[in-house]
Biopython code that builds the backbone (N, CA, C, O; Angstrom):
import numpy as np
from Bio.PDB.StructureBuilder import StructureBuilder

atoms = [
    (1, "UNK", "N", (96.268, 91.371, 81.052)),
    (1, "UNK", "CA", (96.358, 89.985, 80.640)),
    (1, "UNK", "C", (96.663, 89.900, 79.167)),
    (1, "UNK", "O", (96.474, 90.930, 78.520)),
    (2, "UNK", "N", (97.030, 89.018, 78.648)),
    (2, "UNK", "CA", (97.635, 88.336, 77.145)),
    (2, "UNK", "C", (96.359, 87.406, 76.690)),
    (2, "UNK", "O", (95.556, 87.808, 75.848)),
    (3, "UNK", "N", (96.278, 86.457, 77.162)),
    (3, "UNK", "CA", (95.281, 85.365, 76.688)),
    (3, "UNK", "C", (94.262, 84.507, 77.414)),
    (3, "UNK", "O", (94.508, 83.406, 77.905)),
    (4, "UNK", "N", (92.960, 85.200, 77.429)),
    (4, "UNK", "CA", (92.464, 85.033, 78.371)),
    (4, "UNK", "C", (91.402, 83.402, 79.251)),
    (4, "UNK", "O", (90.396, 82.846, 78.810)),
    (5, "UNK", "N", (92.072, 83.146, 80.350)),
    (5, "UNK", "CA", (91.521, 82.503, 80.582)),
    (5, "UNK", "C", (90.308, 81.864, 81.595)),
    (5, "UNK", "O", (89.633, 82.708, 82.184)),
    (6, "UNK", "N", (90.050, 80.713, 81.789)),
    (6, "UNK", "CA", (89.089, 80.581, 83.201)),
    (6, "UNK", "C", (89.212, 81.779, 84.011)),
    (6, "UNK", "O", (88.414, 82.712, 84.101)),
    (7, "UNK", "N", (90.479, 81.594, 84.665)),
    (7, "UNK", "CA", (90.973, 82.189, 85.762)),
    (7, "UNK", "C", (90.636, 83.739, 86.026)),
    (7, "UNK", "O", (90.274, 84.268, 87.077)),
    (8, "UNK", "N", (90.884, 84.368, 84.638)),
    (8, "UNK", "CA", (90.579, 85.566, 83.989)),
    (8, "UNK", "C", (89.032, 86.249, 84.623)),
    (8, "UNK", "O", (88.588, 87.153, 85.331)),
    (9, "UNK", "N", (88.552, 84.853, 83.626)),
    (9, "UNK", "CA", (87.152, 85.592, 83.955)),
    (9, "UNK", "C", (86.478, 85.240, 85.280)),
    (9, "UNK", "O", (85.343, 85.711, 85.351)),
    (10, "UNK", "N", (86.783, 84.691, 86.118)),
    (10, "UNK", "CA", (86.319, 84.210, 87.136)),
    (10, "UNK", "C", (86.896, 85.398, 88.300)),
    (10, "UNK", "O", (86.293, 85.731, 89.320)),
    (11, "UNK", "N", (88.026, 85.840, 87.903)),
    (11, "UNK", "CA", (88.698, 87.403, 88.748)),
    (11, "UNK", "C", (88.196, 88.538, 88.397)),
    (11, "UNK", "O", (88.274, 89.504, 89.156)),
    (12, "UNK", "N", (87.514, 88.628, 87.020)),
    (12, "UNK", "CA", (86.506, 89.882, 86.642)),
    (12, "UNK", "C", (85.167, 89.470, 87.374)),
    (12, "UNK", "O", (84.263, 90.263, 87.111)),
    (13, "UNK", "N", (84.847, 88.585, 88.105)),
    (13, "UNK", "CA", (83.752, 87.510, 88.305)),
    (13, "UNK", "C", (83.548, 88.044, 89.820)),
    (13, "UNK", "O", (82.457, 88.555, 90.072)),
    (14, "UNK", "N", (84.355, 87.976, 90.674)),
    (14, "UNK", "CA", (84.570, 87.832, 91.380)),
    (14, "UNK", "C", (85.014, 89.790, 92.299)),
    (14, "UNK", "O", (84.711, 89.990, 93.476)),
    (15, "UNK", "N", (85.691, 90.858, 91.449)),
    (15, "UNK", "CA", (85.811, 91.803, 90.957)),
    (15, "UNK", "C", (84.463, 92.413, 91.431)),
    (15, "UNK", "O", (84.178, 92.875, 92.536)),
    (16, "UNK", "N", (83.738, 92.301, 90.353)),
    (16, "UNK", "CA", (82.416, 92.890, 90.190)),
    (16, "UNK", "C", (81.763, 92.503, 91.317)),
    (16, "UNK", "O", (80.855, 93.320, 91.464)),
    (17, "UNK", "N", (81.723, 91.514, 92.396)),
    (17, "UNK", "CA", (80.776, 91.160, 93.600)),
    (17, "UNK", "C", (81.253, 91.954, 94.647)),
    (17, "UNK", "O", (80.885, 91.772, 95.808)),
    (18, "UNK", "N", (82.140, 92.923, 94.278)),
    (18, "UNK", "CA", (82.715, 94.119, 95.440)),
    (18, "UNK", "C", (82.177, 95.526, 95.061)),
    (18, "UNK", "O", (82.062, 96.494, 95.813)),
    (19, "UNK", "N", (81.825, 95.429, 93.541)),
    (19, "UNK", "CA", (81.513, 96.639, 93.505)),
    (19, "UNK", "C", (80.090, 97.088, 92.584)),
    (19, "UNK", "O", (79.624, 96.317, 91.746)),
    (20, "UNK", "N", (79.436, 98.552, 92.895)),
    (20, "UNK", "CA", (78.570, 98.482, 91.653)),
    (20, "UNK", "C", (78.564, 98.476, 90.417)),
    (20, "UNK", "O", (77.618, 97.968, 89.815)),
    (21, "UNK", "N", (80.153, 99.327, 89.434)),
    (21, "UNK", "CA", (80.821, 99.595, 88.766)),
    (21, "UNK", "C", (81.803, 98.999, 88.763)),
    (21, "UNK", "O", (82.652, 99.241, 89.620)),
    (22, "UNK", "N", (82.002, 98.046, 87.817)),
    (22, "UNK", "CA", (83.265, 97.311, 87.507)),
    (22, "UNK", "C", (84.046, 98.100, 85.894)),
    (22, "UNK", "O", (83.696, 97.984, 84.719)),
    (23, "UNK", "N", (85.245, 98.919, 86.554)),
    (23, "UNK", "CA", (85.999, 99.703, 85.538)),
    (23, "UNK", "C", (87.212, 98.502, 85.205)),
    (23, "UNK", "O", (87.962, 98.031, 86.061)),
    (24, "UNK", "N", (87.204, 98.200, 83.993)),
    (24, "UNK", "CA", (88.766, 97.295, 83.988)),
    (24, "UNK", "C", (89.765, 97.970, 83.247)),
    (24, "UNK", "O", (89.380, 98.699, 82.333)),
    (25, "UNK", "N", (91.136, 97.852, 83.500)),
    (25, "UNK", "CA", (92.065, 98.514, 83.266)),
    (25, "UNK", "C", (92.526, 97.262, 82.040)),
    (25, "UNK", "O", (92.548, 96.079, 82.380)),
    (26, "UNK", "N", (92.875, 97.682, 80.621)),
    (26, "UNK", "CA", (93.399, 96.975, 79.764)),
    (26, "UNK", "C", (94.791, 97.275, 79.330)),
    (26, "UNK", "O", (94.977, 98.437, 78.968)),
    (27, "UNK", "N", (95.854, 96.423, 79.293)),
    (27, "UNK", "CA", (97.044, 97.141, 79.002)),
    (27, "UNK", "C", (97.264, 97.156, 77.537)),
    (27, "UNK", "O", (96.320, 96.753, 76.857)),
    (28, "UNK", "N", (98.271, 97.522, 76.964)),
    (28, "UNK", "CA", (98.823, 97.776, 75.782)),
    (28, "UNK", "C", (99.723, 96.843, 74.816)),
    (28, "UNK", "O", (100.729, 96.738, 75.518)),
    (29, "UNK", "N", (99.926, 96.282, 73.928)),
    (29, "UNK", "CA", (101.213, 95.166, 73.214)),
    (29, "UNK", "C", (102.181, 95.822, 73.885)),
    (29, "UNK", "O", (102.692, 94.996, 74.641)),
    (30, "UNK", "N", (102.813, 97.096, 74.035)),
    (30, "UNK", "CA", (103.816, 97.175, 74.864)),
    (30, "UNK", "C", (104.151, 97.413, 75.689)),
    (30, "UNK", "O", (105.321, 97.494, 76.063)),
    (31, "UNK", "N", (103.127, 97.614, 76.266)),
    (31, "UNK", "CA", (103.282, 97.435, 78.532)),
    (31, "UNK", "C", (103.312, 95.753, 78.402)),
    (31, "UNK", "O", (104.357, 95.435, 78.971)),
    (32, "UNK", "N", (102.844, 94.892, 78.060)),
    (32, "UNK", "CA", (102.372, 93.823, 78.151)),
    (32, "UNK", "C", (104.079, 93.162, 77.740)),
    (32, "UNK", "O", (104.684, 92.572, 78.635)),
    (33, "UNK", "N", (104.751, 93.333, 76.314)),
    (33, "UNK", "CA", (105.977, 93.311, 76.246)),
    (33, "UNK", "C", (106.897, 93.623, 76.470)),
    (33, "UNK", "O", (107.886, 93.292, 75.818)),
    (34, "UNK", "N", (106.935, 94.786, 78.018)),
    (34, "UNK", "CA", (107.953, 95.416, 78.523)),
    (34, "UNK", "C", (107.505, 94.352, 79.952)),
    (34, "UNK", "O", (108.446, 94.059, 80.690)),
    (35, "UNK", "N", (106.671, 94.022, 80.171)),
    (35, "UNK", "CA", (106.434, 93.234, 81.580)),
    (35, "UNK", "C", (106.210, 91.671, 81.484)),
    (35, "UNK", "O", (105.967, 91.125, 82.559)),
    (36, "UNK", "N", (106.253, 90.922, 80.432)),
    (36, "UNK", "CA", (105.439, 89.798, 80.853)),
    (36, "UNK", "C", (106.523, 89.303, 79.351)),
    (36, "UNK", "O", (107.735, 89.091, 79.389)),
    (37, "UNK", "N", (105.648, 89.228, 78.179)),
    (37, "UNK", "CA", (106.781, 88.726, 76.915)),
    (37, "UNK", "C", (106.038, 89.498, 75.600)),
    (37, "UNK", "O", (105.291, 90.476, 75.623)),
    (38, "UNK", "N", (106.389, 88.916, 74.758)),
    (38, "UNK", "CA", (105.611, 89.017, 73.570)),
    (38, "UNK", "C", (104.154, 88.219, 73.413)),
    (38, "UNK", "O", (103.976, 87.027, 73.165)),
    (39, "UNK", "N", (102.929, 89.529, 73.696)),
    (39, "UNK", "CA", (101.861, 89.077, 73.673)),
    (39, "UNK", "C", (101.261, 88.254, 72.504)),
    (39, "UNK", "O", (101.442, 88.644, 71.350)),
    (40, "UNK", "N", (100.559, 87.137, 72.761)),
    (40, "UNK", "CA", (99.994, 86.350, 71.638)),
    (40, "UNK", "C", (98.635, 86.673, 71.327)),
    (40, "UNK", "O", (98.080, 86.235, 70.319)),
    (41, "UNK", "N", (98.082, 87.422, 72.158)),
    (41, "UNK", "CA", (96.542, 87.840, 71.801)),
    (41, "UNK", "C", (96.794, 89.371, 71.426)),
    (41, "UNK", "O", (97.196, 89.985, 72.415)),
    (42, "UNK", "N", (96.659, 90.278, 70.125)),
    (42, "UNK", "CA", (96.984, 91.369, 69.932)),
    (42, "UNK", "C", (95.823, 92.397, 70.913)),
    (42, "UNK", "O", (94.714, 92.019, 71.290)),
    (43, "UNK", "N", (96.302, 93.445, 71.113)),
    (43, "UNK", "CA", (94.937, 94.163, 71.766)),
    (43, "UNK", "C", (94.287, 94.509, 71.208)),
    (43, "UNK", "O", (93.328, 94.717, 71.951)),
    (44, "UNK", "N", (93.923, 94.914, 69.809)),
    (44, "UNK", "CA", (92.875, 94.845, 69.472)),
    (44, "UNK", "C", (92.072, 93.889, 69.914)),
    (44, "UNK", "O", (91.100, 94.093, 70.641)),
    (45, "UNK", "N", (92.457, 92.745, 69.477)),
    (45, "UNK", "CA", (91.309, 91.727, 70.002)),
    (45, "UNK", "C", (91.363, 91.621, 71.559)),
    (45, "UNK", "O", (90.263, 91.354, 72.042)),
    (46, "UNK", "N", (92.337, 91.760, 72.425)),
    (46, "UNK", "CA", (91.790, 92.211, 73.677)),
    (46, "UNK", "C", (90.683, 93.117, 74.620)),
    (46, "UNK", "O", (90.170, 92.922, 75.722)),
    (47, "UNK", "N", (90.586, 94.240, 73.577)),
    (47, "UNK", "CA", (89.873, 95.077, 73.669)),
    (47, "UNK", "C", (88.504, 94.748, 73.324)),
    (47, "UNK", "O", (87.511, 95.048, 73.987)),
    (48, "UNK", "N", (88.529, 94.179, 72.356)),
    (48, "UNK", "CA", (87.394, 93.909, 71.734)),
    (48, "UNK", "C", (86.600, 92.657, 72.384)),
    (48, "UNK", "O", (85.388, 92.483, 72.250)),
    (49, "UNK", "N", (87.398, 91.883, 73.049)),
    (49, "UNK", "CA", (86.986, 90.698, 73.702)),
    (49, "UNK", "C", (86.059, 91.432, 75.074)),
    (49, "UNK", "O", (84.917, 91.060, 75.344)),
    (50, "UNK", "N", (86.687, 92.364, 75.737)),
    (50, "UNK", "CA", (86.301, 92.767, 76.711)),
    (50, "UNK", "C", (84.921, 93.354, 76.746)),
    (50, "UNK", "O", (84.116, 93.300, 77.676)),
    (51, "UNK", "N", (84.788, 93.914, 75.590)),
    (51, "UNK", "CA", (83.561, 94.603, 75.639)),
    (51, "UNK", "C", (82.099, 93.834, 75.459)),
    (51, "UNK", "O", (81.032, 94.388, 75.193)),
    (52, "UNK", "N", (82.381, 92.044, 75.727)),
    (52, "UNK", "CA", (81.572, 91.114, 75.640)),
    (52, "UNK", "C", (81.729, 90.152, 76.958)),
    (52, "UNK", "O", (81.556, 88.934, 77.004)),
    (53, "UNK", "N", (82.068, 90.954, 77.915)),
    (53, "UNK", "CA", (82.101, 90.026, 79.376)),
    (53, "UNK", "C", (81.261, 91.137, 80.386)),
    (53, "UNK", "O", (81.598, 92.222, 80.860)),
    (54, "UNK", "N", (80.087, 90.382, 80.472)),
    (54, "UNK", "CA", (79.044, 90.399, 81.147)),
    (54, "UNK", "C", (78.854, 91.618, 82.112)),
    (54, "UNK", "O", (78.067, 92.565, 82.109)),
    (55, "UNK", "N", (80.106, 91.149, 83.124)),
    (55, "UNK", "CA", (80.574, 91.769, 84.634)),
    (55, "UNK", "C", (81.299, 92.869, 83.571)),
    (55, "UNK", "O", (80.750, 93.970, 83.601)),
    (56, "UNK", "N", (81.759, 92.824, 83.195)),
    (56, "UNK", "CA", (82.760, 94.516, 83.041)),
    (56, "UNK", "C", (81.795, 95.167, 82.606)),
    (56, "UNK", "O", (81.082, 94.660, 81.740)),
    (57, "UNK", "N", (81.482, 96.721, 83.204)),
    (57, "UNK", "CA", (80.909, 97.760, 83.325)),
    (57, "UNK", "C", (81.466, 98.686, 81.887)),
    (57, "UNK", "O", (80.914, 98.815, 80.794)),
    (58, "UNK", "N", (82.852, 99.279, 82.427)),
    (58, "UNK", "CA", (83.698, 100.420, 81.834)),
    (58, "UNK", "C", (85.136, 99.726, 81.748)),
    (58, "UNK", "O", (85.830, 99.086, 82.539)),
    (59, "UNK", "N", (85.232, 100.048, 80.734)),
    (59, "UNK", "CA", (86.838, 99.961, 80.069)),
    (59, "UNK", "C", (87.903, 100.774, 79.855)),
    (59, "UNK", "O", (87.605, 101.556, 78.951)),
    (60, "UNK", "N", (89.009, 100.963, 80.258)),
    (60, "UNK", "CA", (90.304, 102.167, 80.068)),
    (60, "UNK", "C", (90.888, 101.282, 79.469)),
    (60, "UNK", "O", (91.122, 100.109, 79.759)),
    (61, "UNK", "N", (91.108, 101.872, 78.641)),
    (61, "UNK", "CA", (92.627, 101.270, 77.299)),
    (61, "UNK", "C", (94.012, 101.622, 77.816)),
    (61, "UNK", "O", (94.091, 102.486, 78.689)),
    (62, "UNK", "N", (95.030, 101.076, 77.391)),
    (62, "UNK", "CA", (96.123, 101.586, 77.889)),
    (62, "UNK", "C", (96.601, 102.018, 79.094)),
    (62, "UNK", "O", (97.314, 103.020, 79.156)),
    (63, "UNK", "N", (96.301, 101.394, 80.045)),
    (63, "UNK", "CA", (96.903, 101.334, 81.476)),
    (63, "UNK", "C", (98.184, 100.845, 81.597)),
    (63, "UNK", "O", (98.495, 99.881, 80.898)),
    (64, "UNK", "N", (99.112, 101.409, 82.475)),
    (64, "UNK", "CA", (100.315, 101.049, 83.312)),
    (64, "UNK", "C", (100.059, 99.584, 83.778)),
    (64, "UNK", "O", (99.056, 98.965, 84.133)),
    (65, "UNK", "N", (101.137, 99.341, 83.659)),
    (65, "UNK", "CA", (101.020, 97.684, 84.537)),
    (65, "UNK", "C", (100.713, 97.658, 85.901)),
    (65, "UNK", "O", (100.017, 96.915, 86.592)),
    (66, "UNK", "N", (101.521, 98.823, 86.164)),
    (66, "UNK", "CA", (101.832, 98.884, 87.852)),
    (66, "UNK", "C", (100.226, 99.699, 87.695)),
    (66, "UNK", "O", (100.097, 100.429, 86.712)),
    (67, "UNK", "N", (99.035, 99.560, 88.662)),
    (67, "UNK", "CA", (98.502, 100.232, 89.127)),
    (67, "UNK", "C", (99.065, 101.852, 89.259)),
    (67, "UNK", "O", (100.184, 101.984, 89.754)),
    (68, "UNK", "N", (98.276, 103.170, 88.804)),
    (68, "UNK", "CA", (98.904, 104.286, 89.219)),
    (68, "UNK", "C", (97.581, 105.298, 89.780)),
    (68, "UNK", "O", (96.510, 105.298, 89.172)),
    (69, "UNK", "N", (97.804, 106.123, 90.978)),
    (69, "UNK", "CA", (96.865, 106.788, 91.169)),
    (69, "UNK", "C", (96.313, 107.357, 90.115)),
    (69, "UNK", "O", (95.182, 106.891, 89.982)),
    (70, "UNK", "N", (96.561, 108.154, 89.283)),
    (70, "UNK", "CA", (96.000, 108.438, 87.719)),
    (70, "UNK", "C", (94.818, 107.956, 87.404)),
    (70, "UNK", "O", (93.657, 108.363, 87.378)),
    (71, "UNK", "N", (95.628, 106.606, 87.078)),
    (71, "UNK", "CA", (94.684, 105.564, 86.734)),
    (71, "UNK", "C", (93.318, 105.656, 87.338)),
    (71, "UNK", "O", (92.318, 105.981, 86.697)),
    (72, "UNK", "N", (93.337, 105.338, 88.661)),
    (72, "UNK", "CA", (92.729, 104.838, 89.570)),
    (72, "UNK", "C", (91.568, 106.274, 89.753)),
    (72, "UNK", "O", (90.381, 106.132, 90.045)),
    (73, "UNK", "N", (92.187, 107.499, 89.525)),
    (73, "UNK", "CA", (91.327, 108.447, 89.454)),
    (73, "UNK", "C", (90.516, 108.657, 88.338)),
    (73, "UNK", "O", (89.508, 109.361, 88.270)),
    (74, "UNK", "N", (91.155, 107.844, 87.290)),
    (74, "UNK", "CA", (90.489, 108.174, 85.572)),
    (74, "UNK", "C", (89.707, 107.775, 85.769)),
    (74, "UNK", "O", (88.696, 108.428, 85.507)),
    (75, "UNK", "N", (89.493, 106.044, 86.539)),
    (75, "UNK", "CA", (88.317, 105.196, 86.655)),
    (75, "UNK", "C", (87.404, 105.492, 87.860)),
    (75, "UNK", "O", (86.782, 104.505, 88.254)),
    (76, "UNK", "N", (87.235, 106.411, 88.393)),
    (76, "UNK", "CA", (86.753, 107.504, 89.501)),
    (76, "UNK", "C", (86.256, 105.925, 90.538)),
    (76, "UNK", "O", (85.063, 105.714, 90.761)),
    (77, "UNK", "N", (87.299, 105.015, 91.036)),
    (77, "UNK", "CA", (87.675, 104.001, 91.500)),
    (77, "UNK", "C", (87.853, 104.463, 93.101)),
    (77, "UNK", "O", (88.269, 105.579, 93.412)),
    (78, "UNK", "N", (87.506, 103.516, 93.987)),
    (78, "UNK", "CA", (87.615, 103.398, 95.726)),
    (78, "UNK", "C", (88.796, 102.530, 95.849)),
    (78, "UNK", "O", (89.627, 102.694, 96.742)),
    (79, "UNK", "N", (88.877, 101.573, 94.925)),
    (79, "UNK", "CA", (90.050, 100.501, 95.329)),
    (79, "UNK", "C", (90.479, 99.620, 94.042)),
    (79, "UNK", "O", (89.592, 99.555, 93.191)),
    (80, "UNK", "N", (91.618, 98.965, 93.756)),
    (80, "UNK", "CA", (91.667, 98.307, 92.881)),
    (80, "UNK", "C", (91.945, 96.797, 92.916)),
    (80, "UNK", "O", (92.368, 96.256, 93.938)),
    (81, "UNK", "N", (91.713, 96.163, 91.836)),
    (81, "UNK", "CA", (91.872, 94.647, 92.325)),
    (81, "UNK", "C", (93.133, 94.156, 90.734)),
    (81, "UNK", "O", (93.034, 94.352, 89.523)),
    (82, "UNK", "N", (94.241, 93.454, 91.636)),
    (82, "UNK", "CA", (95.221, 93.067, 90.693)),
    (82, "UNK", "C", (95.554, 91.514, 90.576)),
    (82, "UNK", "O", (95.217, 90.826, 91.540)),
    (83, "UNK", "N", (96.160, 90.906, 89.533)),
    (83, "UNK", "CA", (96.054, 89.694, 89.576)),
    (83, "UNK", "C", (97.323, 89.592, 90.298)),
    (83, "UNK", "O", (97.916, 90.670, 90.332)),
    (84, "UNK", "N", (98.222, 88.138, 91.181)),
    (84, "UNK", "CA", (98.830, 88.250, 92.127)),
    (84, "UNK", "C", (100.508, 88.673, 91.736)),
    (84, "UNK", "O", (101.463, 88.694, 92.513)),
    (85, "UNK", "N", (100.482, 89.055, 89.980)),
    (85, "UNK", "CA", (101.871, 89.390, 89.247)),
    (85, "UNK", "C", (102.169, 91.004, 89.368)),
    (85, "UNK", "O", (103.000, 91.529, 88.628)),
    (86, "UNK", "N", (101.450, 91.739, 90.334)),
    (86, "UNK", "CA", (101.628, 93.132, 90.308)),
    (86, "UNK", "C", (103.213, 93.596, 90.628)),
    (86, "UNK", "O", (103.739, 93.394, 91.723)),
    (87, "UNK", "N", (103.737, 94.102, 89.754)),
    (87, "UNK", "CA", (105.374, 95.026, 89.897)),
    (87, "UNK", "C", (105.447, 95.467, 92.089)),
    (87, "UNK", "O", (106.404, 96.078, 92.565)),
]
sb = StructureBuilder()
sb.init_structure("model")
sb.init_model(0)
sb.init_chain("A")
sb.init_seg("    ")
for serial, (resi, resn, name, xyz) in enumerate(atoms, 1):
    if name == "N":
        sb.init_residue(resn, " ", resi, " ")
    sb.init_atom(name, np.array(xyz, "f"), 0.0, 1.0, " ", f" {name:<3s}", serial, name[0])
structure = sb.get_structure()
């Protein structure tokens, strides 16, 4: 995500009632500007925002847009949950 909203947190909200461990995948200024546009929330402060929402457990920096098994193994993950803009 770029700038976060209701919707946002109500899908990390919602996320976490599936699992015991809620890992969130954060992307990068330029995954984010190779897929979507020029982000208005820098990641730093993305990052930093995250680490103050309740439901998120664990955090990975720099994730692929596209979901990648990798990924999904870094976050020693059963399943993943994407918002409905997945590649």
């Amino acid at each position: 995500f770029d700038i976060m909203h209701s919707g946002h947190y109500n899908a990390i909200r919602q996320a976490k009632s599936l699992c015991d461990v809620l890992v969130v995948g954060v992307h990068s200024d330029a995954v984010i500007g190779e897929n979507k546009s020029v982000p208005v929330m820098r990641q730093a402060e993305r990052y930093e925002l995250l680490n103050h929402i309740k439901w998120i457990d664990e955090i990975i920096h720099d994730v692929p847009y596209s979901p990648e098994l990798a990924t999904l193994e870094l976050a020693r993950a059963d399943f993943c949950v994407h918002g409905d803009d997945m590649p």
